[in-house]
N, CA, C and O atoms as a CHARMM CRD file, in Angstrom:
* protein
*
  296
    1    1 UNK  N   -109.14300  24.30300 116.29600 PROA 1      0.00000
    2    1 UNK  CA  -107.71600  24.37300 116.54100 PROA 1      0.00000
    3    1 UNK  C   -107.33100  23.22900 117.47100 PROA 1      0.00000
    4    1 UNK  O   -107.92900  22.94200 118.50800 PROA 1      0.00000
    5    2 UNK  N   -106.31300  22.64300 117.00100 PROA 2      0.00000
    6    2 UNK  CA  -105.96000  21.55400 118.12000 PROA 2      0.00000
    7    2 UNK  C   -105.40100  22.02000 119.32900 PROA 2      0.00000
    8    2 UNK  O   -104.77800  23.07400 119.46200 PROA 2      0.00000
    9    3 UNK  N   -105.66900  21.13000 120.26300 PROA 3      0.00000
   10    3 UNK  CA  -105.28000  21.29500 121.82100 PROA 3      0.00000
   11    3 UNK  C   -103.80100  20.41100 121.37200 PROA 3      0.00000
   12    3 UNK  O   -103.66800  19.32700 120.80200 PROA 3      0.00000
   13    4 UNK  N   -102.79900  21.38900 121.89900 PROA 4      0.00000
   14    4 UNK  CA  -101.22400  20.47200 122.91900 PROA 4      0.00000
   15    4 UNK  C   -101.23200  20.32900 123.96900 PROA 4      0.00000
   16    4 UNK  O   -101.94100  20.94000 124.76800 PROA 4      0.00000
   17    5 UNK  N   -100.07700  19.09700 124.32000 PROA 5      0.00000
   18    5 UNK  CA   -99.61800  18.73300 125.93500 PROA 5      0.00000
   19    5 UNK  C    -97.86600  19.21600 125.70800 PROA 5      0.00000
   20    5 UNK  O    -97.43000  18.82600 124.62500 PROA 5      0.00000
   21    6 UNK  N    -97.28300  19.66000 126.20300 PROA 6      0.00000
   22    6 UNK  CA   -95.72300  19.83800 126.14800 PROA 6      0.00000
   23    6 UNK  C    -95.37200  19.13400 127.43100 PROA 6      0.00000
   24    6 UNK  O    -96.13100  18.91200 128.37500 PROA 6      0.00000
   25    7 UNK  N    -93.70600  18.72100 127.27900 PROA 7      0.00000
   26    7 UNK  CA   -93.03800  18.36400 128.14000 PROA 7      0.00000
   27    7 UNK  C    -91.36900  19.09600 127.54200 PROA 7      0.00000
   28    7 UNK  O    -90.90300  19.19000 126.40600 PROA 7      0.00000
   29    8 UNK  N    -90.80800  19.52400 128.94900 PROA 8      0.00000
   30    8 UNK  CA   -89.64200  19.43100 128.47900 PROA 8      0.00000
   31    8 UNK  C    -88.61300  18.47300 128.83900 PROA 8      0.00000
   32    8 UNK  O    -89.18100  17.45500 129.23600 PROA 8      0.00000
   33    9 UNK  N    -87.28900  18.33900 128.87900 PROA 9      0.00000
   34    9 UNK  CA   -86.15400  17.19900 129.40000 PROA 9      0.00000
   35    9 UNK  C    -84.75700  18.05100 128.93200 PROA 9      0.00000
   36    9 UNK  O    -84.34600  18.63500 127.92900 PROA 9      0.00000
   37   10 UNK  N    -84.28600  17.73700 130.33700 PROA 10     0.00000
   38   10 UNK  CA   -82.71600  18.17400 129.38200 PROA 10     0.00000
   39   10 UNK  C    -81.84500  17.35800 129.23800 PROA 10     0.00000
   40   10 UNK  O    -81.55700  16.40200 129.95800 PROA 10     0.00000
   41   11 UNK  N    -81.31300  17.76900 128.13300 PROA 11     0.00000
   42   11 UNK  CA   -80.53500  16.91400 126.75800 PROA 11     0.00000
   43   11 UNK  C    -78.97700  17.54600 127.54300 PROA 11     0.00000
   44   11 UNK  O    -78.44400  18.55200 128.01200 PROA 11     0.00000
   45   12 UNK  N    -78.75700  15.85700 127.20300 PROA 12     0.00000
   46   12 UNK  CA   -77.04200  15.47100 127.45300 PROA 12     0.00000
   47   12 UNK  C    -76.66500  15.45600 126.03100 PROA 12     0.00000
   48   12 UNK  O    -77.30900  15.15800 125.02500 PROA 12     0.00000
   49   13 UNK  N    -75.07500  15.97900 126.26300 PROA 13     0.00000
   50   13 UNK  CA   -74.55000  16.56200 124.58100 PROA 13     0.00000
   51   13 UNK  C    -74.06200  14.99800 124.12600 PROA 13     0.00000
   52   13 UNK  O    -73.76700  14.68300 122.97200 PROA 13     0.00000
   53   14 UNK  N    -74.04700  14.01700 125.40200 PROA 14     0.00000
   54   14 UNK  CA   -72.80600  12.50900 125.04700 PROA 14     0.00000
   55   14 UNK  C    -74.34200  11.72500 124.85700 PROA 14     0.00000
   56   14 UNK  O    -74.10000  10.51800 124.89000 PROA 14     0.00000
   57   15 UNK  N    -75.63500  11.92200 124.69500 PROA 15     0.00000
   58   15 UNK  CA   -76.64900  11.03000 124.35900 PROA 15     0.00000
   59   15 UNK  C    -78.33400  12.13400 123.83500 PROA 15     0.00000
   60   15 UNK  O    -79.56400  12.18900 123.87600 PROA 15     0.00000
   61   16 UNK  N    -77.15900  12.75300 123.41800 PROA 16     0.00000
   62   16 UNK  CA   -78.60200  13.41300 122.52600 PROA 16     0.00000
   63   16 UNK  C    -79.74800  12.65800 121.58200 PROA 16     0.00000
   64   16 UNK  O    -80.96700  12.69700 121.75100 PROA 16     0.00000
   65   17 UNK  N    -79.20800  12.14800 120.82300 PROA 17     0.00000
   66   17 UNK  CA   -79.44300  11.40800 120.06500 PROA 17     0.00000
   67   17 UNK  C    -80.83700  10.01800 120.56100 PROA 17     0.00000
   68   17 UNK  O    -81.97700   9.83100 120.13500 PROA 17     0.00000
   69   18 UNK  N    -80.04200   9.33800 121.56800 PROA 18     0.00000
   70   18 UNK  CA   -81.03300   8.89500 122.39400 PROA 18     0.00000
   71   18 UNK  C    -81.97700   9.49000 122.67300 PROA 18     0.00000
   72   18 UNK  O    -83.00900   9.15900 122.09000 PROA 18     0.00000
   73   19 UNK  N    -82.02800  10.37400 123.45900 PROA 19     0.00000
   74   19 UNK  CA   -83.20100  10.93500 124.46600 PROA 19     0.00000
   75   19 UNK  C    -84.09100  11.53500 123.31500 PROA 19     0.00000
   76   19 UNK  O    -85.27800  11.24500 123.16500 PROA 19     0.00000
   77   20 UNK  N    -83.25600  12.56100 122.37800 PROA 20     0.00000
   78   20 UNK  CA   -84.58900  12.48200 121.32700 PROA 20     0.00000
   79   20 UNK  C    -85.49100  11.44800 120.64500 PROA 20     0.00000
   80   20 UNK  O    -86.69500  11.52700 120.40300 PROA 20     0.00000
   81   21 UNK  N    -84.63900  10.48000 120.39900 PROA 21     0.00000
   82   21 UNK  CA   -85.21500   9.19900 119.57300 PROA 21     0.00000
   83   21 UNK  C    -86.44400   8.27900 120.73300 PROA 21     0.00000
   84   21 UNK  O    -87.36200   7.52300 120.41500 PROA 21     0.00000
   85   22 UNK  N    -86.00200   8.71000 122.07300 PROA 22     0.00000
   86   22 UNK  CA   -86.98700   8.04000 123.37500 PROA 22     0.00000
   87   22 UNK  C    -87.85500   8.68500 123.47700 PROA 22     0.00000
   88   22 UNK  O    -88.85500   8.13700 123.94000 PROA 22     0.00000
   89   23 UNK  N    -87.95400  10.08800 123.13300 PROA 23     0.00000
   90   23 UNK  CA   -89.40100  11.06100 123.51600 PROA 23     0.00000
   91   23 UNK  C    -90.22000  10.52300 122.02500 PROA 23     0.00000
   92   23 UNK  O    -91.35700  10.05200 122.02100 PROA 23     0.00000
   93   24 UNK  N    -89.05200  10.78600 120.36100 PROA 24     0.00000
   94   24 UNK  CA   -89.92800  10.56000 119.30200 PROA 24     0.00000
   95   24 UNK  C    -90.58300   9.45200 119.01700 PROA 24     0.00000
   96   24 UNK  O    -91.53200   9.34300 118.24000 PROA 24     0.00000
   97   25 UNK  N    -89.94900   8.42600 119.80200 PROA 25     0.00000
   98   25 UNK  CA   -91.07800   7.29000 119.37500 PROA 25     0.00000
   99   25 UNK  C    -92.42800   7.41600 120.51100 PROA 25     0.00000
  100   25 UNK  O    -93.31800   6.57800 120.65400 PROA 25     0.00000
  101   26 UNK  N    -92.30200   8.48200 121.11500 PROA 26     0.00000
  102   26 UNK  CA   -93.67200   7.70300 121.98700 PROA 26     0.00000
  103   26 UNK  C    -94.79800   9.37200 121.54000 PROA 26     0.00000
  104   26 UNK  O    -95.85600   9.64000 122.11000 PROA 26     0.00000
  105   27 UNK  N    -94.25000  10.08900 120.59100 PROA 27     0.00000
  106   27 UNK  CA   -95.13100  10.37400 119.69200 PROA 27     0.00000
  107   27 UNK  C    -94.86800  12.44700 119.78900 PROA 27     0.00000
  108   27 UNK  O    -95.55100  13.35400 119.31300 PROA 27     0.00000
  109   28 UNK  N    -93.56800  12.46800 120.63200 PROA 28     0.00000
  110   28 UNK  CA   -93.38600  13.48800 120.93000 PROA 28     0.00000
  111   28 UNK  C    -92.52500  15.08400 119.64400 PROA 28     0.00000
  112   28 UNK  O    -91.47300  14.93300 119.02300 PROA 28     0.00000
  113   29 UNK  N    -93.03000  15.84600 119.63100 PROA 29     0.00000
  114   29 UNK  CA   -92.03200  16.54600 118.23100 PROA 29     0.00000
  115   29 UNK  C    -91.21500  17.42100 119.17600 PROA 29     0.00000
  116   29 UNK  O    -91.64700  18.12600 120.08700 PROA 29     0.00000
  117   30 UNK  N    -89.98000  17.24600 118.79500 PROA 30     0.00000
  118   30 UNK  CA   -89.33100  18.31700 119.26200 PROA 30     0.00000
  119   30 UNK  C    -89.66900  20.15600 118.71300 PROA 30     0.00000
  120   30 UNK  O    -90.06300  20.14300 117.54700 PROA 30     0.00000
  121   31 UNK  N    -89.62300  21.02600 119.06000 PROA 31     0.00000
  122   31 UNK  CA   -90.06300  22.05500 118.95500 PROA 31     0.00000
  123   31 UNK  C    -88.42800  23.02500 119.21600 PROA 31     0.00000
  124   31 UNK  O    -87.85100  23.66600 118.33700 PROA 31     0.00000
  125   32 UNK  N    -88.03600  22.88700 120.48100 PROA 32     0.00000
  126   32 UNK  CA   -86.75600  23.47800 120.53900 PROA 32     0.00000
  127   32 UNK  C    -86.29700  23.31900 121.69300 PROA 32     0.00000
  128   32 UNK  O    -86.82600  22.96500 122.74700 PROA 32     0.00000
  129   33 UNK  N    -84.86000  23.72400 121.31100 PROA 33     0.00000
  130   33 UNK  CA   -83.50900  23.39700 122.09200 PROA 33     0.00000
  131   33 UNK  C    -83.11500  24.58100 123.06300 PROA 33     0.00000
  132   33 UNK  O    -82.29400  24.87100 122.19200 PROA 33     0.00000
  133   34 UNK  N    -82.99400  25.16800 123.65900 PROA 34     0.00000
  134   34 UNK  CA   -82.30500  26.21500 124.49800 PROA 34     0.00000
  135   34 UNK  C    -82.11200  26.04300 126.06800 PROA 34     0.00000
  136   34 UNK  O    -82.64600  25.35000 126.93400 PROA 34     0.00000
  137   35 UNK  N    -80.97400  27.11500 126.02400 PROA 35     0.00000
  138   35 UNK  CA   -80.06600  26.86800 127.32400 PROA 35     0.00000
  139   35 UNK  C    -81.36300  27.16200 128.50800 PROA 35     0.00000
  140   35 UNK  O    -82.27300  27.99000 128.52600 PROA 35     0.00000
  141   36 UNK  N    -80.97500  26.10400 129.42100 PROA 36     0.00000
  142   36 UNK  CA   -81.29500  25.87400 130.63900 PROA 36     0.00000
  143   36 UNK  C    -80.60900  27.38800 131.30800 PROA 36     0.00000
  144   36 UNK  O    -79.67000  28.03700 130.84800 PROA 36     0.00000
  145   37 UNK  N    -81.60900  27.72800 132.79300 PROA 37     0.00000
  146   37 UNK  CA   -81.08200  28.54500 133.56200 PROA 37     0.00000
  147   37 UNK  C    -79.79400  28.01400 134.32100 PROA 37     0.00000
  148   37 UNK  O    -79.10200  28.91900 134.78800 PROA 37     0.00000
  149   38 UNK  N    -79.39100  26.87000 134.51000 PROA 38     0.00000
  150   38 UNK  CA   -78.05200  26.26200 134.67100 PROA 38     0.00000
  151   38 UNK  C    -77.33700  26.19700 133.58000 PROA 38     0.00000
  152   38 UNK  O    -76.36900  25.46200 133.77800 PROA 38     0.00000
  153   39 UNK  N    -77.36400  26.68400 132.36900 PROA 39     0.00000
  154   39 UNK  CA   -76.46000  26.39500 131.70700 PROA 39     0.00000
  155   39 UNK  C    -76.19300  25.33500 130.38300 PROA 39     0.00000
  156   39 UNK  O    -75.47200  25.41500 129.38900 PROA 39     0.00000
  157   40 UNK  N    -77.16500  24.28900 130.89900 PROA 40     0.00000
  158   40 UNK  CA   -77.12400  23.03600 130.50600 PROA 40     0.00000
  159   40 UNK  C    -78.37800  23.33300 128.69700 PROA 40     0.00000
  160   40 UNK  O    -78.62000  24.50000 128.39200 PROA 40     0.00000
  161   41 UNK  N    -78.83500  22.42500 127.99700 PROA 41     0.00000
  162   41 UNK  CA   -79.34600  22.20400 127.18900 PROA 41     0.00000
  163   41 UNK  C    -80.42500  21.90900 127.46600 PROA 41     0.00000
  164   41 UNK  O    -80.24600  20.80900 127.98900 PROA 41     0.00000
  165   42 UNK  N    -81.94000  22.18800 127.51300 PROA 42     0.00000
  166   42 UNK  CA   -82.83400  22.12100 127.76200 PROA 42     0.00000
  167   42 UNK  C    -84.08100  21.66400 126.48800 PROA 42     0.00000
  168   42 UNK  O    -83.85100  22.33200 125.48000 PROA 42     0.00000
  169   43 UNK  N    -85.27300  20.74700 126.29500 PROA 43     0.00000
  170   43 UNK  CA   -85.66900  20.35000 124.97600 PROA 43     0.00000
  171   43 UNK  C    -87.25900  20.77600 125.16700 PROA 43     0.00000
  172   43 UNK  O    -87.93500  20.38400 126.11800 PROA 43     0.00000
  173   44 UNK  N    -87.55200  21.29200 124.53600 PROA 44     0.00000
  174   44 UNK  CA   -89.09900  21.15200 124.48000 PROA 44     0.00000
  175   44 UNK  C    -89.50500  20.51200 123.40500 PROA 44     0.00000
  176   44 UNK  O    -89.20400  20.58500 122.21300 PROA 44     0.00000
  177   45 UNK  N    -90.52200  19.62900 124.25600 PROA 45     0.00000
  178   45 UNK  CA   -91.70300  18.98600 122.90400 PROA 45     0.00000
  179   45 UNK  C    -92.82100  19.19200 122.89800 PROA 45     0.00000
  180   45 UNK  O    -93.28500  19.80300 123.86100 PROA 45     0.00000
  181   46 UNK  N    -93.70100  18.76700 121.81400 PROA 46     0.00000
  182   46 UNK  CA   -95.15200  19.19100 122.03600 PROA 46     0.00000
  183   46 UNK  C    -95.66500  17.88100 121.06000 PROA 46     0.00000
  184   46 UNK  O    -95.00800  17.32200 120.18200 PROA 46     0.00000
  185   47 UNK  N    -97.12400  17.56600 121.53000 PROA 47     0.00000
  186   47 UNK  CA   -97.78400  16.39900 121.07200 PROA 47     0.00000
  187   47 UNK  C    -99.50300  16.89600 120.90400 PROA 47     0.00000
  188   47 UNK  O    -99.96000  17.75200 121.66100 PROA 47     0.00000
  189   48 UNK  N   -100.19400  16.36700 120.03000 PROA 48     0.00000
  190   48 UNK  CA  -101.85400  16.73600 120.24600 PROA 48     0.00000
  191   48 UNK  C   -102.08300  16.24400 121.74700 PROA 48     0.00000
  192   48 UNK  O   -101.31700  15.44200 122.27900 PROA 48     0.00000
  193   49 UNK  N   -103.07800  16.72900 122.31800 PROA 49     0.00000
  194   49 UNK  CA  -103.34600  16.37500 123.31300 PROA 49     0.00000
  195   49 UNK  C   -103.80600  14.99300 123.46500 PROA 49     0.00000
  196   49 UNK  O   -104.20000  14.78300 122.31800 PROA 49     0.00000
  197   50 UNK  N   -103.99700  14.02200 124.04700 PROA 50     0.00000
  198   50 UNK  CA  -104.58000  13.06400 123.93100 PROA 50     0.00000
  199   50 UNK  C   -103.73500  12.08500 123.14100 PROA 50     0.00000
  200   50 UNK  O   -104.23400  11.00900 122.81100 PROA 50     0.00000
  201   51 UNK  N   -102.29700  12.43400 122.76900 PROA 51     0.00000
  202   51 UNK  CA  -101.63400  11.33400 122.10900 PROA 51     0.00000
  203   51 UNK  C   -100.43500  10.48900 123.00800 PROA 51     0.00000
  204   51 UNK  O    -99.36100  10.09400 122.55300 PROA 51     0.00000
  205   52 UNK  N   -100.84100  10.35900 124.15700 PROA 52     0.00000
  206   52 UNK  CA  -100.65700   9.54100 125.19700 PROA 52     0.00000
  207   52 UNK  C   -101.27000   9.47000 126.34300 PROA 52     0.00000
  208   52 UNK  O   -102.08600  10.37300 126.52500 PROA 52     0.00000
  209   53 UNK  N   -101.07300   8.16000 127.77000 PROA 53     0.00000
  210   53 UNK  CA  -100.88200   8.87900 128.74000 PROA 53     0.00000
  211   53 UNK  C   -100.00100   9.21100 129.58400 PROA 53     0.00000
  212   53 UNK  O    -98.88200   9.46000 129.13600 PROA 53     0.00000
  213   54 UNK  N   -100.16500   9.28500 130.61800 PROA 54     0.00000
  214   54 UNK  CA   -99.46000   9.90500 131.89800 PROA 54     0.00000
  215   54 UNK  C    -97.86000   8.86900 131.83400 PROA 54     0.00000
  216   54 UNK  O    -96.69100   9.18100 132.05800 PROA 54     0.00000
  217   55 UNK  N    -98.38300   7.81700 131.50100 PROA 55     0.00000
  218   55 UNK  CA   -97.36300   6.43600 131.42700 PROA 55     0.00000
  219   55 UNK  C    -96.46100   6.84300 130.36300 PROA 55     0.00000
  220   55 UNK  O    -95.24100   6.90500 130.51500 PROA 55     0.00000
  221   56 UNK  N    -97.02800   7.09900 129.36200 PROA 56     0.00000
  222   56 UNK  CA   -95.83000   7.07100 128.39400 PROA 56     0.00000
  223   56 UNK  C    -94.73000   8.16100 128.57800 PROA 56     0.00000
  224   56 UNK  O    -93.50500   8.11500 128.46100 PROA 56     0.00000
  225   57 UNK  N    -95.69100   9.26200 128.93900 PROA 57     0.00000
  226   57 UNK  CA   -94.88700  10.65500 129.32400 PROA 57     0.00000
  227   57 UNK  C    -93.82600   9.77400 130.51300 PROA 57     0.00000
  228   57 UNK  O    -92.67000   9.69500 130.09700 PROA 57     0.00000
  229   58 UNK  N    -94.01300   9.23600 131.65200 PROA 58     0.00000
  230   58 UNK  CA   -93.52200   8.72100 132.42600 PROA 58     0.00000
  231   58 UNK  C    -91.95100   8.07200 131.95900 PROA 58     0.00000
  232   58 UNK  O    -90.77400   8.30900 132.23300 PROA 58     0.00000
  233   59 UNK  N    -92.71800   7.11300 131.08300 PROA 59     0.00000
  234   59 UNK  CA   -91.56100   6.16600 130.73600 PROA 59     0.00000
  235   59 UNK  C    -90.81400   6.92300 129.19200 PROA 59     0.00000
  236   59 UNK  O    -90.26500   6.22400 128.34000 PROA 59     0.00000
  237   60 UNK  N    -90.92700   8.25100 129.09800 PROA 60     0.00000
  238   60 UNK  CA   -89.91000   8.88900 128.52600 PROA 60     0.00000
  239   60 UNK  C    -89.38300   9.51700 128.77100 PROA 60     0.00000
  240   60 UNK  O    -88.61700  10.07800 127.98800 PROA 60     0.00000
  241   61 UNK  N    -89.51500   9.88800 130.40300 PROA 61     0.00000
  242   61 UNK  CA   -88.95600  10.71900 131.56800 PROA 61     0.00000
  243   61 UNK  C    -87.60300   9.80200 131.82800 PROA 61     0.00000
  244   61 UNK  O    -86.42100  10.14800 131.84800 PROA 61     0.00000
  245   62 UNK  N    -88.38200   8.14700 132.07500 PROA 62     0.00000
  246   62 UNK  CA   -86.99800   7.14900 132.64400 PROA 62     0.00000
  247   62 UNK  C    -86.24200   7.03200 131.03200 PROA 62     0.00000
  248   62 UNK  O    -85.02300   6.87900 131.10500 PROA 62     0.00000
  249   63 UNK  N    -86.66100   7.07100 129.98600 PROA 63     0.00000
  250   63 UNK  CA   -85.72700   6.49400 129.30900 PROA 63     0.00000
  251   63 UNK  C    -84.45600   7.02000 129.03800 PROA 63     0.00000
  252   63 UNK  O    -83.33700   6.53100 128.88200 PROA 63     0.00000
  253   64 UNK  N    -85.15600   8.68000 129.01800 PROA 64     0.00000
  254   64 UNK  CA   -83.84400   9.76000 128.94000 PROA 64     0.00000
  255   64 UNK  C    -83.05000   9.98400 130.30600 PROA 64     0.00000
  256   64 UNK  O    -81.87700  10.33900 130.41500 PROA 64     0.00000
  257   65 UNK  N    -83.77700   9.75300 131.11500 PROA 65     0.00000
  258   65 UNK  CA   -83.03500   9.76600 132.77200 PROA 65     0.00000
  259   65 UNK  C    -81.87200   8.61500 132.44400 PROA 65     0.00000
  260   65 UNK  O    -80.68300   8.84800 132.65900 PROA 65     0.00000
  261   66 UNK  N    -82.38900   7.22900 131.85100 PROA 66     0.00000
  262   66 UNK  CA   -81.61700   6.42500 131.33400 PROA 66     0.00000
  263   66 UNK  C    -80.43700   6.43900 130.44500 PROA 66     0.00000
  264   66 UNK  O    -79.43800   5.75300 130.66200 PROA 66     0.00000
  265   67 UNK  N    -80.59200   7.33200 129.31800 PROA 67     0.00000
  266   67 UNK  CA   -79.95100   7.62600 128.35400 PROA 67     0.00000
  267   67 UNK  C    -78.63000   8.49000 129.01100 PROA 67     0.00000
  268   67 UNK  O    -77.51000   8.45600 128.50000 PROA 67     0.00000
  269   68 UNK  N    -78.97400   9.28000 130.25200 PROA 68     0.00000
  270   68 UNK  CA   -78.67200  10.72200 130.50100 PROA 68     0.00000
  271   68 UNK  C    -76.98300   9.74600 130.89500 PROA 68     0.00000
  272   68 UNK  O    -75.81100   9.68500 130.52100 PROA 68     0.00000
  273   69 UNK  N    -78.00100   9.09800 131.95600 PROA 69     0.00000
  274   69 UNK  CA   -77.05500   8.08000 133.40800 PROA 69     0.00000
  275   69 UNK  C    -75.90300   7.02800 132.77900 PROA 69     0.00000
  276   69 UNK  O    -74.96600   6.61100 133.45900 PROA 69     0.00000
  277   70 UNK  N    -76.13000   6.65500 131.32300 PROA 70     0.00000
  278   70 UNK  CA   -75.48900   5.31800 130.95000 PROA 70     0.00000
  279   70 UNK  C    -74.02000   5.76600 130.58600 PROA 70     0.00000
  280   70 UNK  O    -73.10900   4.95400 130.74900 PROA 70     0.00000
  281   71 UNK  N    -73.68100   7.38600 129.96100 PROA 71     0.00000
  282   71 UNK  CA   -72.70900   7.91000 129.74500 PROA 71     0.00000
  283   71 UNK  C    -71.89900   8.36500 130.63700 PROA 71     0.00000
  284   71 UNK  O    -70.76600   8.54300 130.19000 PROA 71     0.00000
  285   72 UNK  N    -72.08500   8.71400 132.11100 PROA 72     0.00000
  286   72 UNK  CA   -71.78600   9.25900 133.25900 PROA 72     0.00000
  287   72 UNK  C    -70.32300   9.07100 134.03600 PROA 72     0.00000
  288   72 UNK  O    -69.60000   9.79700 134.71900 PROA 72     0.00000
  289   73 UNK  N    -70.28200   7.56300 133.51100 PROA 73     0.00000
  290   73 UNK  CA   -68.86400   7.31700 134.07700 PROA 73     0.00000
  291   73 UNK  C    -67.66600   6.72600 133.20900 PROA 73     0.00000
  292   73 UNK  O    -66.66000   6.07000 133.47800 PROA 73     0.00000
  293   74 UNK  N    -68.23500   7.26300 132.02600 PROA 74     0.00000
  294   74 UNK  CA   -67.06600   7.13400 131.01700 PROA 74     0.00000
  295   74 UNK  C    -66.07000   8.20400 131.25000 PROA 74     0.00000
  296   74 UNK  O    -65.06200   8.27200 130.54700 PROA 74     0.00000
């Protein structure tokens, strides 16, 4: 049986689109969507284990932090 790693992130409704497309290229599947204990939109993903590292998880933390921030002051 394969081993997973999950991460979750929460999803902005003005850059969804992004932040999914930033976790899926670095090898991540979305699994599901549900409300945050704030309220907000919350994402889980899941990957085989071993299909990154620490870095990539990292830099799909900033991209969606990125994605989240670029809409903010429209």
């Amino acid at each position: 049986m394969p081993a997973w790693e999950y991460v979750t992130t929460p999803l902005m409704v003005h850059s969804t689109a992004a932040i999914l497309n930033n976790w899926g290229s670095d090898g991540w599947e979305l699994v599901q969507v549900v409300t945050g204990p704030e309220g907000g939109l919350v994402a889980y993903f899941k990957r085989p284990s071993g299909g990154g590292d620490s870095a990539a998880a990292s830099a799909g933390a900033a991209a969606s932090a990125s994605a989240a921030t670029a809409f903010e002051d429209r």
